[in-house]
C-alpha positions as CSV (number, residue, x, y, z in Angstrom):
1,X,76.6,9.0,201.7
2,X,79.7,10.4,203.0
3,X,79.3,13.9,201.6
4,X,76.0,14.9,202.8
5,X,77.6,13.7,205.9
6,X,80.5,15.6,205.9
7,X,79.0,18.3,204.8
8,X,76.8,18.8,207.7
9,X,80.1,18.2,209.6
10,X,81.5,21.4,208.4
11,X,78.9,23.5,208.1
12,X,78.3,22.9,211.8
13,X,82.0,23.3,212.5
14,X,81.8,26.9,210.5
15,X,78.5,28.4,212.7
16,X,80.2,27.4,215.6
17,X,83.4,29.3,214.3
18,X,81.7,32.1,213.0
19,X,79.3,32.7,215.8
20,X,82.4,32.7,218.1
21,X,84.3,35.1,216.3
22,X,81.3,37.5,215.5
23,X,79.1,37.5,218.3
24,X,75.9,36.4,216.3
25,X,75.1,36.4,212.6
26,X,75.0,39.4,210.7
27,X,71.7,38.7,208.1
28,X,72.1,41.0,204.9
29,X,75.5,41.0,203.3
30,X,76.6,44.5,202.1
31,X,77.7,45.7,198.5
32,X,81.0,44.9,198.9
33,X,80.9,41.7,200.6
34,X,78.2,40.3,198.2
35,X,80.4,41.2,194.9
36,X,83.4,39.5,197.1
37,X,81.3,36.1,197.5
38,X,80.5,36.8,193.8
39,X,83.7,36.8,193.1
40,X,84.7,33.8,195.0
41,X,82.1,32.0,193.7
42,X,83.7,32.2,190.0
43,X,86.7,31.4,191.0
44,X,85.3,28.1,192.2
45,X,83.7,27.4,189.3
46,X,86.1,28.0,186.6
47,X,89.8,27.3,189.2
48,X,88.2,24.8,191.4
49,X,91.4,22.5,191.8
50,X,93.9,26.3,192.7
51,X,95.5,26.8,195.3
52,X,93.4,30.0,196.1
53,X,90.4,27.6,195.8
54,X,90.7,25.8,199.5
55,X,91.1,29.6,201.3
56,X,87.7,30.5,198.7
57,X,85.7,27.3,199.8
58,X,86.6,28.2,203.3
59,X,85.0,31.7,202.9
60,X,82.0,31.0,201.0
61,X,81.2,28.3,203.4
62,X,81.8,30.9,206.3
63,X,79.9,33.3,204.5
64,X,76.4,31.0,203.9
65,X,76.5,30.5,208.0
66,X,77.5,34.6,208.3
67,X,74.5,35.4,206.2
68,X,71.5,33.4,206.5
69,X,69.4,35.7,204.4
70,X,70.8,34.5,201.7
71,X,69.3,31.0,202.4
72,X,70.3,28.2,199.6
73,X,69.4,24.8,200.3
74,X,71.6,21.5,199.2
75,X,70.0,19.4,196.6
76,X,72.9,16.5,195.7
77,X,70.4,14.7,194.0
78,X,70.9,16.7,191.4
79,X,74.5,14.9,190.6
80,X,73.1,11.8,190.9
81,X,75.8,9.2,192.2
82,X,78.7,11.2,192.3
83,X,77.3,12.7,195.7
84,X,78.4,9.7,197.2
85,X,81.6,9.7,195.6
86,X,84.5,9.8,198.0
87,X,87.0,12.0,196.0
88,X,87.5,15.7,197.2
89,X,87.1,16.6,193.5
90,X,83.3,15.3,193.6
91,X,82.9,17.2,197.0
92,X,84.2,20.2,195.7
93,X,81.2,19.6,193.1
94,X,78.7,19.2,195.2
95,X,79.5,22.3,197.2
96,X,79.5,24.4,194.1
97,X,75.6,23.6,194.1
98,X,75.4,25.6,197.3
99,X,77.8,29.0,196.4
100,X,76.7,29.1,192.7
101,X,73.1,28.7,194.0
102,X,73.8,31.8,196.9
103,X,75.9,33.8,193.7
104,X,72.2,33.3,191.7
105,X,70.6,34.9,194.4
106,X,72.9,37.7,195.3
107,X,72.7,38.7,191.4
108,X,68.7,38.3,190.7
109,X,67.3,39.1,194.7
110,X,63.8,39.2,193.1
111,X,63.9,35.1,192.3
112,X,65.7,34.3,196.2
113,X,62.3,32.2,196.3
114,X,62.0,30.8,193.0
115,X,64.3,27.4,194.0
116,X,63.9,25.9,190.8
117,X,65.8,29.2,189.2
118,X,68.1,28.7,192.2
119,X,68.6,25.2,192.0
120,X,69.2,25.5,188.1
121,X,72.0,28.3,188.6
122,X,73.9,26.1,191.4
123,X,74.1,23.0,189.0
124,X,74.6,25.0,186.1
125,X,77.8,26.5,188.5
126,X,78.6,22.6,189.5
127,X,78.8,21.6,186.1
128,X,81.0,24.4,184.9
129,X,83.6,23.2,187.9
130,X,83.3,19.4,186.8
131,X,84.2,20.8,183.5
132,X,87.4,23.0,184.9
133,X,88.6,19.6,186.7
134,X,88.3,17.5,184.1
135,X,91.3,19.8,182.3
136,X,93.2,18.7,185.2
137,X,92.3,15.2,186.1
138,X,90.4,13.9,182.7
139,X,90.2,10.5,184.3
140,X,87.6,12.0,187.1
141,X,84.5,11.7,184.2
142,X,81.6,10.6,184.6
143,X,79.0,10.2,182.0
144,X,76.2,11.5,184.3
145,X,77.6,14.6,184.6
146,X,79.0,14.8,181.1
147,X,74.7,13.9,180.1
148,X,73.4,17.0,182.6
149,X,76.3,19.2,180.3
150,X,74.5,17.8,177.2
151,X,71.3,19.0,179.1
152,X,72.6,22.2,179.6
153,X,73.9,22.5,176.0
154,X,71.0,21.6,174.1
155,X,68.9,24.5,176.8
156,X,67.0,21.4,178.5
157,X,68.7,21.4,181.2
158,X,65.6,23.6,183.0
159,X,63.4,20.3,182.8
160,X,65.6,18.1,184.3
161,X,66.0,20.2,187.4
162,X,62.0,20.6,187.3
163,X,62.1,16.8,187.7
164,X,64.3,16.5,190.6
165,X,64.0,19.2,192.3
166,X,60.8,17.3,194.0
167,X,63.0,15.1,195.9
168,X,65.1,17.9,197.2
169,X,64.4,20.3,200.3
């Protein structure tokens, strides 16, 4: 359980940071600063192991606790086991659930509520940076994650989040 763990770890660490530097949160990105997180976002998914991918993670994280408006909620269970993995590479994956999730929302603002749309669109975003890792470090697979990309391949993937998301926030 050492991501979930770690992860509240940082995201604390960030609104302390970003309270500091800003004075208080800001609530509704702009234009600019949504296509930016957008654009971040996409990078992490498809160049999660860059260099510029550390310095992205660092500003999508910052930018969840700047704009609370945009409120996306961690569901690991979605990843099964590897949420307790202790690579990096595996929490790199489970973060992706969070910014792909806040990307979803920033694109369709109408279905913000809808979490199983959400939750769908932040795995659908971890899986495409489990794929981009494997090119780097093939010996990092793991058959549950290669059976949600089945899933998403054969367009089930939908009911499987349906299932799980009950036991998520």
């Amino acid at each position: 359980m050492r991501s979930p763990f770690l992860t509240v770890i940082v995201m604390s660490i960030l609104l302390v940071q970003a309270l500091g530097s800003r004075g208080a949160n800001r609530g509704i990105p702009d234009e600019a600063e949504c296509k930016k997180a957008i654009e971040l976002t996409r990078l992490l998914e498809s160049e999660p192991l860059s260099k510029e991918a550390a310095r992205a993670r660092k500003q999508m994280a910052r930018w969840l606790v700047l704009y609370p408006d945009i409120e996306v909620r961690q569901c690991s269970v979605l990843l099964g086991s590897i949420a307790d993995e202790r690579k990096k590479e595996f929490e790199f994956i489970s973060m992706q659930l969070l910014y792909s999730g806040a990307a979803y929302i920033i694109e369709h603002p109408e279905e913000g509520d809808d979490r199983l749309a959400v939750y769908a669109a932040g795995l659908e975003g971890a899986l495409r940076a489990y794929e981009a890792i494997l090119r780097d470090k093939p010996r990092l697979r793991r058959p549950y994650l290669d059976r949600l990309i089945r899933l998403r391949d054969d367009g089930t993937l939908i009911e499987y989040v349906t299932e799980v998301m009950e036991r998520c926030p």
